[in-house]
C-alpha positions as CSV (number, residue, x, y, z in Angstrom):
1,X,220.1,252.7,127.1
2,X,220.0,250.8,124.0
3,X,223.0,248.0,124.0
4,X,221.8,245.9,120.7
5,X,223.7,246.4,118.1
6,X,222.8,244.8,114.4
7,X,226.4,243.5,114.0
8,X,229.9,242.8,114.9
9,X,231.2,245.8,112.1
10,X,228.8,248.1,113.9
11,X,229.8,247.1,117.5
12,X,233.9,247.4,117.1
13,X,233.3,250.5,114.6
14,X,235.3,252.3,117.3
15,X,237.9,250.5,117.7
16,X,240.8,252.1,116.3
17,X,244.6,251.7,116.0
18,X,246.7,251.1,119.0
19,X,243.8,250.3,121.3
20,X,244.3,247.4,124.0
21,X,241.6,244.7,123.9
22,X,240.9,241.5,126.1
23,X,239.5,238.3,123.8
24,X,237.9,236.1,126.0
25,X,237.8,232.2,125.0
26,X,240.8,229.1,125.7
27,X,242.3,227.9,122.9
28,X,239.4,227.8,120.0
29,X,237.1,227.1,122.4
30,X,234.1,230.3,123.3
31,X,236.5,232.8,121.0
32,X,234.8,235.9,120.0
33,X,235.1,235.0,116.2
34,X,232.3,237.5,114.4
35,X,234.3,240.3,116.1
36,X,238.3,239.2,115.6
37,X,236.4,238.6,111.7
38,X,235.6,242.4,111.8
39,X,238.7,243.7,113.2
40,X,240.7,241.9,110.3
41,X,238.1,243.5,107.8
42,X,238.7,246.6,109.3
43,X,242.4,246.2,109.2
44,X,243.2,248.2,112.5
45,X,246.7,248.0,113.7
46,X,249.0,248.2,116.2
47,X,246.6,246.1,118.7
48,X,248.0,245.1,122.4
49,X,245.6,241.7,122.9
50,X,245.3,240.3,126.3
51,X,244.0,236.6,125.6
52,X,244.9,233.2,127.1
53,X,245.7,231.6,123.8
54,X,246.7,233.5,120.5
55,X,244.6,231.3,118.3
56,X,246.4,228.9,115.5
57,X,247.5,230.3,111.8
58,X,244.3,229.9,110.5
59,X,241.8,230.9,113.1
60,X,240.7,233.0,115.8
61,X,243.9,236.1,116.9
62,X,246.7,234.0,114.4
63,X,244.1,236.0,111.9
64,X,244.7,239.1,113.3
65,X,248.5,237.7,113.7
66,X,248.7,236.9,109.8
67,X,247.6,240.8,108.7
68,X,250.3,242.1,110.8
69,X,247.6,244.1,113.2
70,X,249.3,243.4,116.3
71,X,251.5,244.7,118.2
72,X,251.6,242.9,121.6
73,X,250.7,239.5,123.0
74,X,250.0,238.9,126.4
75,X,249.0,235.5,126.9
76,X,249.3,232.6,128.9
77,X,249.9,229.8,126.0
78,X,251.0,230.1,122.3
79,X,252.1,227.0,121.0
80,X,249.8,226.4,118.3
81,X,250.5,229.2,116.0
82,X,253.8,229.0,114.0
83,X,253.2,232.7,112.5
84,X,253.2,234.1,115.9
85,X,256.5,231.6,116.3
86,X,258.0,233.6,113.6
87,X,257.0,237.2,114.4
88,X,258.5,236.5,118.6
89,X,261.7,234.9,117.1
90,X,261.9,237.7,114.6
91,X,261.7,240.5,116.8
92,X,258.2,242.5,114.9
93,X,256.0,241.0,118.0
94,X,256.5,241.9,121.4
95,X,255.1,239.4,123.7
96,X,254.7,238.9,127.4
97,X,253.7,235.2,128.9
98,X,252.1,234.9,132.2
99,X,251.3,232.2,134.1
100,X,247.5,231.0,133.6
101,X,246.4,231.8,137.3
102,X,248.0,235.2,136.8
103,X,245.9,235.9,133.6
104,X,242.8,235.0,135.7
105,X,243.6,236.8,138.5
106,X,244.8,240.1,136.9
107,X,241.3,239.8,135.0
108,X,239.8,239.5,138.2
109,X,241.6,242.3,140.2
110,X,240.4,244.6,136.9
111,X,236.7,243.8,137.2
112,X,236.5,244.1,141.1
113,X,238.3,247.5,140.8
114,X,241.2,246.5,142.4
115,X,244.7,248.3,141.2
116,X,246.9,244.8,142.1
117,X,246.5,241.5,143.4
118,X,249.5,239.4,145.3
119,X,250.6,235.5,143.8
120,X,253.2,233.4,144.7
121,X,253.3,232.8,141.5
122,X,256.3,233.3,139.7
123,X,258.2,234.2,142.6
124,X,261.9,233.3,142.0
125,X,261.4,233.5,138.1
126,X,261.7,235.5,135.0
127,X,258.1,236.5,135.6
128,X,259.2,238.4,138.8
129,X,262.0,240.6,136.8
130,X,261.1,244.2,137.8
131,X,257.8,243.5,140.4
132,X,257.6,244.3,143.4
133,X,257.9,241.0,145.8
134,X,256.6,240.9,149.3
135,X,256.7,238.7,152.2
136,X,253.0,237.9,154.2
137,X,253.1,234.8,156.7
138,X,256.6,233.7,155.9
139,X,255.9,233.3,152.1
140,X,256.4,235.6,149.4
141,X,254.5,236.9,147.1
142,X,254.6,238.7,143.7
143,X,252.3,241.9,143.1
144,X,250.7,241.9,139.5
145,X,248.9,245.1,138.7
146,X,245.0,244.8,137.2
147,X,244.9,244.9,133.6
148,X,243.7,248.3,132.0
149,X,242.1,247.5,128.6
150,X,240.0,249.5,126.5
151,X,237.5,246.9,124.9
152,X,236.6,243.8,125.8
153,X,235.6,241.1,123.8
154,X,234.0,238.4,124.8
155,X,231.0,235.3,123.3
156,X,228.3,233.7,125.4
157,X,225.6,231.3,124.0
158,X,223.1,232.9,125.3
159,X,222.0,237.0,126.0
160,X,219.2,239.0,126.4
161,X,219.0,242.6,125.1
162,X,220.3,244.1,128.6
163,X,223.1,242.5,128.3
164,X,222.6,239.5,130.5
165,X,225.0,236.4,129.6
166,X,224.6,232.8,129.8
167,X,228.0,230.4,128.4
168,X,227.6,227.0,127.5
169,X,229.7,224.7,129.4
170,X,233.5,225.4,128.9
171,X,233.3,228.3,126.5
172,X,232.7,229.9,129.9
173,X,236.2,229.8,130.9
174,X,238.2,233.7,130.5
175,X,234.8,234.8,129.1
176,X,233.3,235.9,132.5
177,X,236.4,237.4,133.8
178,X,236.9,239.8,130.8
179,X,233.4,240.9,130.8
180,X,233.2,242.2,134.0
181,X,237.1,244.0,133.2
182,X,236.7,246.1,130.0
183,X,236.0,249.1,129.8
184,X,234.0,248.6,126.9
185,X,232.6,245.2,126.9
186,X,231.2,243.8,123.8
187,X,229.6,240.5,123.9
188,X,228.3,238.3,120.9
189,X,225.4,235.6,121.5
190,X,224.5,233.0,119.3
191,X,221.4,233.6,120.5
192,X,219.8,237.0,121.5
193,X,216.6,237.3,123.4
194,X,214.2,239.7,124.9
195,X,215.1,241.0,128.4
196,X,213.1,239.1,130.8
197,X,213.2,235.9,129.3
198,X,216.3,234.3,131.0
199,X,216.2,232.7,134.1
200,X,218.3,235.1,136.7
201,X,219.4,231.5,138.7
202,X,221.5,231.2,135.3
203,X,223.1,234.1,134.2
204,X,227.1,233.7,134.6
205,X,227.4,237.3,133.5
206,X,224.4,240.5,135.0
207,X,224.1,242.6,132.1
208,X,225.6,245.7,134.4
209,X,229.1,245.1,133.0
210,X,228.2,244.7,129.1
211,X,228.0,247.9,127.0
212,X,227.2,246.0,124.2
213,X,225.7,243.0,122.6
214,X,224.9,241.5,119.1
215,X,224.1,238.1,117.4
216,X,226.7,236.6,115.8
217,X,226.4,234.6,113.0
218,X,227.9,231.5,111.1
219,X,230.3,230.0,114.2
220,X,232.8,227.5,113.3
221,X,233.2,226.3,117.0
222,X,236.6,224.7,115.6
223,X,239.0,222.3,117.5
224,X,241.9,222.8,118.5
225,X,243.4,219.4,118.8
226,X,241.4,216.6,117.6
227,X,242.1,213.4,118.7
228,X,239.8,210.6,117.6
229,X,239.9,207.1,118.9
230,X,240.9,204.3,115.9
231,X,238.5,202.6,114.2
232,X,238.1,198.8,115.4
């Protein structure tokens, strides 16, 4: 089965209107950016998009947010993105916070097959409006159901043309977690080698859960928040 694809256009080609994707990456940082370029060149609508952050106006999903192509937020954090401000306050995007853990762990329960997973957190909350709540060891805990997503999107440094995945340092973060939870996974590298040349003590990510893989090109890596110390 051949996984490489020549480009971000060709791999999301598929991706059509209403379809619910996962974008790995925390804040700016290990974004899938070739393929959130490609979905706003496309112009498909009506996306639901599980991510922890909703990028800022600029940048990353607040592009996405800008051309009006979602639908649904579920996130964890959105402060930086005044345009997604707007659209909540205004009614035209429906959004659903979670708590970070939650995010994780619903990830999780999604790549391991399982249909829920129980938290305590947000027990006693606004997140626990309509959930089931039960009680294990005198403590109670909230079920959260697994995510169901149709793609996943997700950026490593490093891949091999099976689909094996290295991240760099703390792009890792949601990256591993929605890889292993779409049903469709489609990972960009910044570098893309032949299969055999990785070392198997390093790969975060086996190649079993990717469905497809390209090399990206021309990353911005951008910050977030840049905070510099004075000059003496």
């Amino acid at each position: 089965m051949n996984k490489v694809y020549t480009n971000a256009s060709d791999a999301i080609a598929d991706i059509n209107d209403g379809a619910v994707l996962m974008l790995g990456g925390f804040g700016l940082c290990g974004i899938p950016e070739n393929c959130i370029a490609a979905l706003v060149a496309k112009g498909v609508k009506d996306l639901t998009c599980i991510s922890n952050n909703a990028g800022v106006d600029d940048f990353g999903i607040g592009l996405m947010l800008q051309q009006k192509q979602v639908k649904k937020m579920i996130s964890s954090y959105v402060g930086e993105n005044e345009e997604f401000e707007r659209q909540l306050l205004s009614g035209e995007l429906e959004v659903e916070l979670i708590p970070q853990g939650t995010l994780a762990l619903r990830c999780l329960a999604a790549g391991y097959g399982m249909p829920a997973v129980f938290t305590p957190a947000g027990v006693g909350t606004e997140v626990a409006e309509g959930k089931e709540v039960r009680r294990f060891r005198d403590k109670e805990y909230l079920m959260e159901m697994a995510f169901e997503s149709d793609f996943a999107l997700v950026k490593a440094w490093k891949g091999d043309t099976h689909g094996n995945l290295i991240f760099k340092d703390t792009a890792r973060n949601f990256n591993p977690l929605m890889a292993m939870a779409g049903k469709i996974t489609i990972a960009e590298v910044e570098h893309l080698v032949p299969a055999g040349s990785l070392d198997p003590n390093e790969i975060h990510t086996p190649g079993i859960y990717v469905n497809r893989i390209f090399e990206g090109r021309n990353y911005e890596k951008r910050i977030e928040q840049r905070t510099v110390r004075p000059r003496s």
